[in-house]
C-alpha positions in Angstrom: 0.0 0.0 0.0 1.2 3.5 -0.5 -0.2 6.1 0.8 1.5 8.8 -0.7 -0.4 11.4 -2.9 1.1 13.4 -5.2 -1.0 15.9 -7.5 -0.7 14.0 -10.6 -2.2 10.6 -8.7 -4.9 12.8 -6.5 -6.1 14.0 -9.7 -6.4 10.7 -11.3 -8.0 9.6 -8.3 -10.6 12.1 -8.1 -11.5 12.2 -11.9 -11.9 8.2 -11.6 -14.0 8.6 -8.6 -16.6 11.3 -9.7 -17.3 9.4 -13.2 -18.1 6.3 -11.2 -20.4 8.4 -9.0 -22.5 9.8 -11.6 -22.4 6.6 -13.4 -23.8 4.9 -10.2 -26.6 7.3 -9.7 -27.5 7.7 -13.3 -27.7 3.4 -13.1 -30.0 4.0 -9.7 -31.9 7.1 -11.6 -32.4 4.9 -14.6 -34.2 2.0 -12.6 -36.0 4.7 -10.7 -37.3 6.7 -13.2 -38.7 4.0 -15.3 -40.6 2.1 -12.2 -41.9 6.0 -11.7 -42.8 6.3 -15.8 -44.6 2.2 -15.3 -47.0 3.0 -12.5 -45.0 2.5 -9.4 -45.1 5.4 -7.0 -42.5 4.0 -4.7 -39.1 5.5 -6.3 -40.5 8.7 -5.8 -42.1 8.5 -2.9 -37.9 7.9 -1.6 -37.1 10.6 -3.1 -34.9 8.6 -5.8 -36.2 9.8 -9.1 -33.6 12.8 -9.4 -30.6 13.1 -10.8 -29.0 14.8 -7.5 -26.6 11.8 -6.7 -27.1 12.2 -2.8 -30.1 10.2 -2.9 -28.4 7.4 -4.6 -25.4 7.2 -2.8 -24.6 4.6 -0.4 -21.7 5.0 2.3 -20.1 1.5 1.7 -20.6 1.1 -1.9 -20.6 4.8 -3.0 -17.7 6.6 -0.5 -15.9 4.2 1.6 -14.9 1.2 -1.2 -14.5 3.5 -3.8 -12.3 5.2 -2.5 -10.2 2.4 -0.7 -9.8 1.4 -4.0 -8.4 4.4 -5.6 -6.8 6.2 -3.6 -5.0 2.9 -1.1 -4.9 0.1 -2.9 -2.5 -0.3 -5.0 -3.6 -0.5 -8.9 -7.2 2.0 -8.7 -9.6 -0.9 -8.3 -12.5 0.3 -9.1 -15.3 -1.6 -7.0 -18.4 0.2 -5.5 -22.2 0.1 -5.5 -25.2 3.0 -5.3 -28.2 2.5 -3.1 -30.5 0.0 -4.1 -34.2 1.3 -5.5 -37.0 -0.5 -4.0 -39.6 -1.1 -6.0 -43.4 -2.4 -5.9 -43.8 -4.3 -8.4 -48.0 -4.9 -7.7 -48.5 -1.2 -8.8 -47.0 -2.4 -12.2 -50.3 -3.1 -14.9 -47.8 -6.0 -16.4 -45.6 -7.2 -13.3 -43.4 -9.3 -15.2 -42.7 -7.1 -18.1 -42.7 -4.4 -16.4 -40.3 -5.5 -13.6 -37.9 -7.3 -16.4 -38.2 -3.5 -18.3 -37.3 -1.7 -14.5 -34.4 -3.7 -14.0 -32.5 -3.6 -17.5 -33.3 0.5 -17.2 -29.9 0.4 -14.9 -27.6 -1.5 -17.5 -29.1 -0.1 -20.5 -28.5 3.9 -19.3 -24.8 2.6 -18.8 -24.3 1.4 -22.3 -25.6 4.8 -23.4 -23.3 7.1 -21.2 -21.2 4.7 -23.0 -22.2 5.4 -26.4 -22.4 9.7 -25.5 -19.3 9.4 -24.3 -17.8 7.5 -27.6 -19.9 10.4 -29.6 -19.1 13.2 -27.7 -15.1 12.6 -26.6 -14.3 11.7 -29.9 -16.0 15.1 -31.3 -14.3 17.1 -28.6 -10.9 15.3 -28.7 -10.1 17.3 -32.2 -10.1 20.5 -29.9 -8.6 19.7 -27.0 -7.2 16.0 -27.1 -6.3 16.3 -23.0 -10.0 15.2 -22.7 -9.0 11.4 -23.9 -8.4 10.4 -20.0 -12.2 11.4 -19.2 -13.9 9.7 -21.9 -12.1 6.9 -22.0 -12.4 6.1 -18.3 -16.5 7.0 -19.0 -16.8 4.1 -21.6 -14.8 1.8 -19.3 -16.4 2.5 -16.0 -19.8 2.6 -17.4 -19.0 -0.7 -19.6 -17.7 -2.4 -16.9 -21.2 -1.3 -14.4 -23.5 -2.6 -17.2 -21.5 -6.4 -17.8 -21.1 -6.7 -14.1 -24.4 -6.1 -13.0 -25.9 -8.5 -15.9 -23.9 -11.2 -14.1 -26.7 -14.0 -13.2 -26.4 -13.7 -9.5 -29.0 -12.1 -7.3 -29.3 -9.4 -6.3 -27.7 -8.3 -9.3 -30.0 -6.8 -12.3 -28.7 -10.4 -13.9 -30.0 -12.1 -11.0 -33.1 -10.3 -11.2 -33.5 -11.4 -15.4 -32.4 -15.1 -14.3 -35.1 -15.2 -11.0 -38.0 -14.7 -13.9 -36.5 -16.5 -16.6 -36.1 -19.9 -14.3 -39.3 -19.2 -12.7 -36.7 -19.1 -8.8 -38.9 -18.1 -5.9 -38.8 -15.2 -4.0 -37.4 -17.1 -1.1 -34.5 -18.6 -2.2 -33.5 -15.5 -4.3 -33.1 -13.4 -1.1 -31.2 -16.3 0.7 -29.0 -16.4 -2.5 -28.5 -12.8 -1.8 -27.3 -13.3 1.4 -24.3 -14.6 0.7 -23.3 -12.7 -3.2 -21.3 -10.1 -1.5 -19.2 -12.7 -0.3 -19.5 -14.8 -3.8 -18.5 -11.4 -5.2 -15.4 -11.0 -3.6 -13.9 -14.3 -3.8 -14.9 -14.1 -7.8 -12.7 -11.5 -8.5 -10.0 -12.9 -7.0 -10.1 -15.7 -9.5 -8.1 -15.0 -12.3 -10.5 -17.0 -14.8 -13.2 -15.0 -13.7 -11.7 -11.6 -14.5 -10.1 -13.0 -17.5 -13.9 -14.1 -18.8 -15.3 -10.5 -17.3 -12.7 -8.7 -19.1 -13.2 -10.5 -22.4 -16.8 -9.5 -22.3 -16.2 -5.9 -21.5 -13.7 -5.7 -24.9 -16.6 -7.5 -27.0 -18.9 -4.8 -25.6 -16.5 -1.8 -25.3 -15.3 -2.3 -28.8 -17.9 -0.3 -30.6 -17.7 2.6 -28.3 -13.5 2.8 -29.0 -14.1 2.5 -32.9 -17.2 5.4 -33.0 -14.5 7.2 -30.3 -11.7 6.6 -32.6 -13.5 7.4 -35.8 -14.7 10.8 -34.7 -11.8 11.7 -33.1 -10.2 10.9 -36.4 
């Protein structure tokens, strides 16, 4: 561990961390905002559908991890979580579809701050190239945040798809999520797990870098 901080690595740090906030909360928005849009009043009765990322942010997952990570450990690990949005899904007119549609909202807004990010770096790049660190660490974080949380592993949004697709009760998908944090941790200590994660994350990222790279010319 070092503990050192010099200018250069603080601002690194800092630039890593707030682009994994607002990708967080926009993830937590997106799942809030489209329970809200599908007839449950519950999101907003929480106060989650806003963009103001106080209201997503959890102190393990959003402040403390994060910025273990970053800023201690050595290599920026980027690891961290936003508050989770509870949900009714009886207020739904469609449960299942509209519960399935709530919980791909998270992934899906992170493949398009993906996608803006591709289109919007790679148009600002021809004025002022110092912008590449930003954008690239944009597609990357927010890449990495929709392939992770599509793993099949509740409570995960995966977990979530896999519970309805395999018909898993209610009961044993909350005793599964007892114990993912846990799972979680030893899994990314195995090197064929981050070897299969990162080969995912290049099949999806690649678009992103060629639009990026294309406009950027």
């Amino acid at each position: 561990m070092d503990f050192g901080l010099d200018p250069e690595t603080l601002r690194r740090g800092l630039i890593l961390y707030i682009v994994l906030i607002a990708s967080l909360c926009i993830h937590e928005w997106a799942h809030a905002i489209t329970a809200h849009k599908l007839g449950d009043p519950t999101p907003d009765s929480e106060g989650r559908v806003t963009l103001n990322p106080v209201a997503h942010m959890d102190l393990l997952g959003s402040v403390i991890f994060p910025l273990i990570g970053i800023f201690v450990l050595s290599g920026g690990i980027i690891f961290g979580w936003g508050k989770p949005v509870r949900i009714n899904p009886s207020n739904f007119a469609h449960r299942k579809r509209d519960e399935i549609l709530t919980t791909l909202a998270g992934p899906a807004s992170n493949i398009a701050l993906a996608f803006l990010g591709a289109v919007v770096g790679g148009l600002i790049y021809k004025f002022e190239p110092r912008t590449t660190e930003l954008f690239v660490q944009l597609i990357g974080i927010n890449v990495l945040l929709a392939v992770f949380n599509m793993i099949p592993l509740p409570p995960l949004d995966g977990g979530q798809i896999m519970r309805h697709a395999v018909g898993m009760r209610e009961e044993t998908f909350y005793n599964i999520s007892r114990w993912s944090f846990l799972i979680i941790l030893v899994a990314i200590n195995i090197p064929a797990f981050r070897m299969i994660l990162g080969a995912v994350m290049g099949v999806v990222s690649w678009p992103m870098m060629m639009i990026y790279q294309a406009l950027a010319g």
